[in-house]
C-alpha positions in Angstrom: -5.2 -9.2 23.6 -2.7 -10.4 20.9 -0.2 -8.1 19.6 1.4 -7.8 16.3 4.7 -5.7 15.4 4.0 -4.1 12.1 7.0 -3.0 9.7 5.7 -0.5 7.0 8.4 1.9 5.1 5.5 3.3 3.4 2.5 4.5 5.6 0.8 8.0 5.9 2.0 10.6 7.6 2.0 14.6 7.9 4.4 14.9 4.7 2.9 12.3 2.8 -0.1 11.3 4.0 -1.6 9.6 1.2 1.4 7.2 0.8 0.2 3.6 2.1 -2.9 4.8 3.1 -3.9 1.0 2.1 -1.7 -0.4 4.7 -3.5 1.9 7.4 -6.8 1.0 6.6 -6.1 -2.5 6.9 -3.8 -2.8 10.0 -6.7 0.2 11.3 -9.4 -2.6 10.5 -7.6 -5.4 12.3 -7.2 -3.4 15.6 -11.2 -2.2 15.7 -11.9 -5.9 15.9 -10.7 -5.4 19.5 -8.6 -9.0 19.8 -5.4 -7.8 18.3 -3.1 -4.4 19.3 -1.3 -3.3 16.6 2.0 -1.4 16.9 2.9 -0.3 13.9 6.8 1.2 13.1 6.8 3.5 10.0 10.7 3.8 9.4 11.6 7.6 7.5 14.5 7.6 6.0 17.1 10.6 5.7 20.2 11.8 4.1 23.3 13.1 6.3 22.4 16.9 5.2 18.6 17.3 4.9 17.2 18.9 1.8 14.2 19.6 -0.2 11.6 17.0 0.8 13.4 15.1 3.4 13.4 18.1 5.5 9.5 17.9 5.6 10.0 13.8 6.1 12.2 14.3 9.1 9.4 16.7 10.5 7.1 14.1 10.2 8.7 11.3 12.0 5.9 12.1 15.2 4.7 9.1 17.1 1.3 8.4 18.5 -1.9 6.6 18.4 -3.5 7.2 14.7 -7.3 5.8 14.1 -6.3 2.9 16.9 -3.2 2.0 15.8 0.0 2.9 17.9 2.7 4.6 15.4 6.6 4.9 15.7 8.5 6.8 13.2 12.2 6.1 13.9 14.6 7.8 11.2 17.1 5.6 9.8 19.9 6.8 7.7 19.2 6.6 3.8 21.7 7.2 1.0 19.5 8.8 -1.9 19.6 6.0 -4.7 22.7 4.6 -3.8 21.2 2.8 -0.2 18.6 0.4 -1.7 21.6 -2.6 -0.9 22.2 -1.6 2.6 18.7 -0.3 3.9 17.4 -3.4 4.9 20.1 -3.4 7.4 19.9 0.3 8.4 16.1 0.0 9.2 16.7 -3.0 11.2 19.6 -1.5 13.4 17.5 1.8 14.0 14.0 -0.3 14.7 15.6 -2.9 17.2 16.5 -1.3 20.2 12.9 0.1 20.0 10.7 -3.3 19.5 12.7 -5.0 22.1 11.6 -2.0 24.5 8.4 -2.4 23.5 8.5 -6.1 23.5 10.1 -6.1 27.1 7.0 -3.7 28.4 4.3 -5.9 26.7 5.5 -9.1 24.5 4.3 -9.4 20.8 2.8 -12.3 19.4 4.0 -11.9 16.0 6.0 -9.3 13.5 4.7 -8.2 10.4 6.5 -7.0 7.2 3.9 -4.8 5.0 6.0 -4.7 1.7 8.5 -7.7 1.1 11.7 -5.0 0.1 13.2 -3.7 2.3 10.6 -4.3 5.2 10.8 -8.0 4.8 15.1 -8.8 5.7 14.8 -6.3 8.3 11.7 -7.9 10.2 13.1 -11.4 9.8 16.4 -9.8 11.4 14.0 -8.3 14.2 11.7 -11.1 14.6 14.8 -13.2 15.1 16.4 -11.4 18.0 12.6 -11.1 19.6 12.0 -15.0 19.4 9.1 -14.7 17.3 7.5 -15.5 14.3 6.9 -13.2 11.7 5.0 -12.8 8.3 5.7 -10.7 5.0 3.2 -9.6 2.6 3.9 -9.1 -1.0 2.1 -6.2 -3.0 3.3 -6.0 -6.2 6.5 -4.0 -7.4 8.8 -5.5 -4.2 8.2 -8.8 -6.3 8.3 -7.5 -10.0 10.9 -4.9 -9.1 13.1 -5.7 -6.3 13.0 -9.4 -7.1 14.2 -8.7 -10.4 17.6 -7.0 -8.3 20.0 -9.8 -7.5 21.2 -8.1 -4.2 17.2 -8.3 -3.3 16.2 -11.5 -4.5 18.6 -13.0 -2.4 17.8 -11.2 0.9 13.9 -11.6 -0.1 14.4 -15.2 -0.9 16.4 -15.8 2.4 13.3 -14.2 4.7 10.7 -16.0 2.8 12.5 -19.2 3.9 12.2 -18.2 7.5 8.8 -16.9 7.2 5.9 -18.8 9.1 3.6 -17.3 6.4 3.2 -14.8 3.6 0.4 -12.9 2.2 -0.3 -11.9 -1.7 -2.4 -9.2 -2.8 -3.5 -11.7 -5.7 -3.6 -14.9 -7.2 -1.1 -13.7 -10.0 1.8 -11.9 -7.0 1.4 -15.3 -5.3 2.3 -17.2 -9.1 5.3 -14.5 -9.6 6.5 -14.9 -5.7 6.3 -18.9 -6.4 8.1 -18.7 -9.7 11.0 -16.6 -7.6 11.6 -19.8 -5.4 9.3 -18.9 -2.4 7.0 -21.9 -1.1 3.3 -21.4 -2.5 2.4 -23.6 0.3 3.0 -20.4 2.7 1.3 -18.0 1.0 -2.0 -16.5 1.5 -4.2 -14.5 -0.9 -5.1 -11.5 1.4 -7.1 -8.8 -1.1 -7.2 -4.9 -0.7 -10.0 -3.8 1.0 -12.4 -0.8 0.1 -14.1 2.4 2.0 -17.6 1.9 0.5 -19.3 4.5 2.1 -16.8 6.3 0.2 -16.3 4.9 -3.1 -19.8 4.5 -4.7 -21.3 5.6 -8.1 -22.3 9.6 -7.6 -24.0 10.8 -10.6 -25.8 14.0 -10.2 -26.4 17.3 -12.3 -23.7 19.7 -12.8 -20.8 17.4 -11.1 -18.6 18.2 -13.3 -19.2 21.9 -13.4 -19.1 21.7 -10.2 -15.6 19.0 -9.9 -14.2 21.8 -12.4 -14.6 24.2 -9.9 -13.2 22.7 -6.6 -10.6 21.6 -8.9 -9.6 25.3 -11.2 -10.2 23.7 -14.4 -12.7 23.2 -16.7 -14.3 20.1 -17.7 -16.6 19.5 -20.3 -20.2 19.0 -19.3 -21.3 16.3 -22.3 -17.8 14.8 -23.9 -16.3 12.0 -22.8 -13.7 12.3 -19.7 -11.1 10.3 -18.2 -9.3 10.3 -15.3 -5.8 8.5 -14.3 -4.6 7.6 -10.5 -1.4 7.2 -9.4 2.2 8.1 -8.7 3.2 10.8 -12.1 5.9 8.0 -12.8 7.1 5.6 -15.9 6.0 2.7 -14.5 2.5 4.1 -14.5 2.4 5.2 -18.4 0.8 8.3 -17.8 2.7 9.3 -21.5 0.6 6.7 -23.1 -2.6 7.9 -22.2 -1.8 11.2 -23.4 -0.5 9.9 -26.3 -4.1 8.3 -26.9 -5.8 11.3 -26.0 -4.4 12.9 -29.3 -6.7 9.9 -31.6 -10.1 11.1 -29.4 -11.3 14.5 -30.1 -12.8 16.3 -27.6 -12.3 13.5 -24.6 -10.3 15.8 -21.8 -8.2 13.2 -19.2 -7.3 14.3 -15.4 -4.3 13.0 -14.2 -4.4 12.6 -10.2 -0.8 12.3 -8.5 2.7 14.1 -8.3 6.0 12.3 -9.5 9.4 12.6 -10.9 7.3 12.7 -14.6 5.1 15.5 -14.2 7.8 17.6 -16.0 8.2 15.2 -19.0 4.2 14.7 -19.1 3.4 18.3 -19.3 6.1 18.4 -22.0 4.4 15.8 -24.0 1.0 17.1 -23.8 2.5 20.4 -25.5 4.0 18.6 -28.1 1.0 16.4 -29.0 -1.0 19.5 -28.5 -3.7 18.6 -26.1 -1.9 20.7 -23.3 -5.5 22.0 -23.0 -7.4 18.7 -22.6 -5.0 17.3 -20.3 -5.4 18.7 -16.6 -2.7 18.1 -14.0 -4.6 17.8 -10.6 -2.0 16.6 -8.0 -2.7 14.9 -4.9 -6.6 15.0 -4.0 -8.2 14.5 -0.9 -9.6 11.1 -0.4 -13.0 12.7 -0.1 -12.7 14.2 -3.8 -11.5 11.0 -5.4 -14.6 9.4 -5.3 -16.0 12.5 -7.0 -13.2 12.6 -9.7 -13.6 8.6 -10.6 -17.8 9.0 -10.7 -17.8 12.1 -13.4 -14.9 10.2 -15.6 -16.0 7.5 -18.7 -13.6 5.7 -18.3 -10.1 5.2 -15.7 -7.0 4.8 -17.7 -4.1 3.2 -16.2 -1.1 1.7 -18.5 0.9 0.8 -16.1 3.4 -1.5 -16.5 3.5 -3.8 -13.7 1.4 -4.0 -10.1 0.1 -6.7 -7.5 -3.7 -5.6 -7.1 -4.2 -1.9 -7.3 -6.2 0.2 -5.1 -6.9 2.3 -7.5 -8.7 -0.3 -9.5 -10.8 -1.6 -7.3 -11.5 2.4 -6.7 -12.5 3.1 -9.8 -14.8 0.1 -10.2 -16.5 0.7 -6.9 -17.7 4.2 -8.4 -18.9 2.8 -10.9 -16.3 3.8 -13.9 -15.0 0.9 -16.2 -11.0 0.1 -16.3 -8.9 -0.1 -19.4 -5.6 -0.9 -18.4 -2.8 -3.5 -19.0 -3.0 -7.2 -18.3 -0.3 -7.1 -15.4 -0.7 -8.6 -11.7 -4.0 -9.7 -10.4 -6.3 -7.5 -12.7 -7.9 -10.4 -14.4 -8.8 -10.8 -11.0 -11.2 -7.8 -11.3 -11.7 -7.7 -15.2 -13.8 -10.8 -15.1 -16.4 -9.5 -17.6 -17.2 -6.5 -20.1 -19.0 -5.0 -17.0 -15.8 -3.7 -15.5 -13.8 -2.3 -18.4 -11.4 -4.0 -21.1 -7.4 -5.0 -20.8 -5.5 -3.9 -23.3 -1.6 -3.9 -24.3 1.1 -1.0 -23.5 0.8 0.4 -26.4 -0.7 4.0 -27.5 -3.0 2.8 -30.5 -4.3 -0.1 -27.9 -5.1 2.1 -25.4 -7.0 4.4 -27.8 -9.1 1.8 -29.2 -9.7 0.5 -25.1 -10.6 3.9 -25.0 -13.4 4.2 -28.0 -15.0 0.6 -26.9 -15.5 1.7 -23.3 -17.2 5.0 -24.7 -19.4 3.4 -27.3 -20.4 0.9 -24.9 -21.2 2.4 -22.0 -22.2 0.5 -18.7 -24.4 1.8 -15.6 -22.8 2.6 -13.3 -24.4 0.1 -10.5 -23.7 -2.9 -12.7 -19.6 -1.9 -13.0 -19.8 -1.3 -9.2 -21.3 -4.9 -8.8 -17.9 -6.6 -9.9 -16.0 -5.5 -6.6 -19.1 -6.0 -4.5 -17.0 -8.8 -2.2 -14.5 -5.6 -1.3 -14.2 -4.1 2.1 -11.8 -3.2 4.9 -13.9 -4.6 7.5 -13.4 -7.9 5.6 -10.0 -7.9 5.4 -9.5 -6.8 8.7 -11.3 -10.5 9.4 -9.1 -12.2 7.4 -6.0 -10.8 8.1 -6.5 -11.8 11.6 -7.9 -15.2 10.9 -4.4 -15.5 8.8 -2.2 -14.2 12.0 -4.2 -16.6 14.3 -3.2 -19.5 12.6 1.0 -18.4 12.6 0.7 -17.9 16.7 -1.8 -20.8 16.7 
């Protein structure tokens, strides 16, 4: 059997176990193939003095065999905001001494970086000491962000020189990583994949009612509804969908995730007076996501930059029409009305996106149909179809 020696600073675990859960469904759908054994090291990182959440992070650096894939979770030493410089070189330190046990047990074939900052320096610095070739994958903000940082760029720059290959999440990330100097002719277009037993259309009567009850709020039964995903952060423009909500009477919108701007949100929603039409709902279970996406009109995401988000492809795959920014690889997905409308970062664009989704609405089977070629068993084929050819 091949083996691969996966670096992933985010990946699920007990105190954040939706974080990266994209990156464990994939490397999970490589290693049911059977032909490769992934090894997969999750690096937490710590202050000196543990406090608030990073006591609950340093609890959860467990190892073991999760859904096939076998997990490592050294600690490395992070300096809150003030570490991003050195941390490629801190995870590297801390995660050596451990692949080259595990390589000296049972050689790799290959090491893998899951996010290209700070994951990709620090598995060029490993793969280098192990003799081996290793791959990066881009996703989205380590190339709009962290390649905007000149400290970043260079290391960045420097591993995707040494790289056998690279993956994208989309046509556009793949543009953007060429555009930073890195050689299109390494990179690979690798899409997200998609649980679709899980995320399907649901319609049925008294959802919402009963969505309003697993969640403690109330939701209206016949008015339109919307529903935002992701991290309760600026990037994300979470403000501006509030800010929309005040030009559509009685629309309600649930916000799903927890971030730094929950504070400044909830504050804004108060001021604009719709505190009681927007609902806060935190971190779901992956099981009531679905359920969320399928009651809601319409998903509204202003975010301001991404690679290929999940939550897109989510959405769609229940059946519930985007409108959201023209940033990364979403014209990828927004390939006809069927799927929803882009619009700019603005809070009058985003209302009218809004209005034209509601007064054109779309079955539900027919917005699922544009991410029909999504699916993790697929990109477990192709990811080790990609890895075949670096070892070939």
């Amino acid at each position: 059997m091949k083996r691969v020696l996966s670096l992933s600073t985010l990946y699920p675990n007990a105190s954040t176990p939706r974080f990266g859960i994209f990156v464990a469904r994939s490397l999970e759908a490589l290693a049911a193939r059977g032909d490769w054994h992934v090894t997969l090291v999750n690096p937490i990182g710590v202050p000196p003095i543990l406090f608030g959440r990073y006591r609950a992070l340093a609890e959860a650096a467990v190892d073991g065999v999760e859904n096939g894939v076998e997990v490592h979770r050294p600690k490395f030493t992070l300096i809150p905001r003030l570490g991003a410089r050195i941390n490629p070189g801190a995870i590297a330190r801390k995660v050596l001494p451990l692949a080259e046990r595990l390589h000296a047990e049972t050689p790799f074939d290959l090491v893998d970086a899951q996010f290209f900052y700070p994951d990709g320096p620090a598995a060029a610095w490993i793969a280098d000491r192990l003799g081996l070739p290793f791959s990066i994958k881009a996703r989205g903000a380590d190339i709009s962000y962290w390649g905007g940082k000149d400290f970043a760029e260079d290391q960045m720059l420097d591993a995707a020189d040494r790289a056998a290959g690279l993956l994208a999440v989309s046509r556009q990330i793949a543009s953007d990583m060429a555009d930073l100097g890195m050689d299109r002719r390494k990179i690979t277009i690798h899409y997200t994949g998609l649980d679709r037993d899980l995320f399907r259309p649901m319609a049925y009567e008294g959802m919402r009612r009963t969505l309003g009850d697993a969640l403690g709020i109330s939701l209206p039964e016949h008015k339109p509804l919307l529903c935002c995903v992701g991290a309760l952060i600026e990037r994300k423009g979470q403000d501006f969908a509030i800010g929309a909500l005040a030009s559509i009477p009685d629309a309600h919108l649930m916000l799903v995730g927890k971030g730094e701007d929950e504070a400044h949100l909830r504050r804004l929603a108060e001021d604009l007076r719709v505190a009681d039409r927007v609902h806060f709902v935190g971190l779901l279970d992956h099981d009531m996501l679905p359920v969320v996406l399928s009651a809601s009109n319409a998903m509204v995401l202003p975010t301001r930059s991404e690679g290929l988000a999940n939550a897109w492809v989510e959405a769609l795959a229940c059946g519930t029409p985007l409108v959201t920014t023209d940033v990364g690889g979403v014209r990828e997905l927004v390939t006809s009305p069927d799927a929803g409308v882009l619009v700019e970062r603005t809070t009058d664009a985003i209302a009218a996106g809004i209005r034209r989704v509601l007064d054109n609405p779309i079955p539900q089977e027919r917005v699922a149909a544009t991410v029909a070629q999504f699916d993790w068993k697929a990109n477990g084929e192709r990811l080790a179809d990609y890895y075949d050819r670096l070892i070939a």
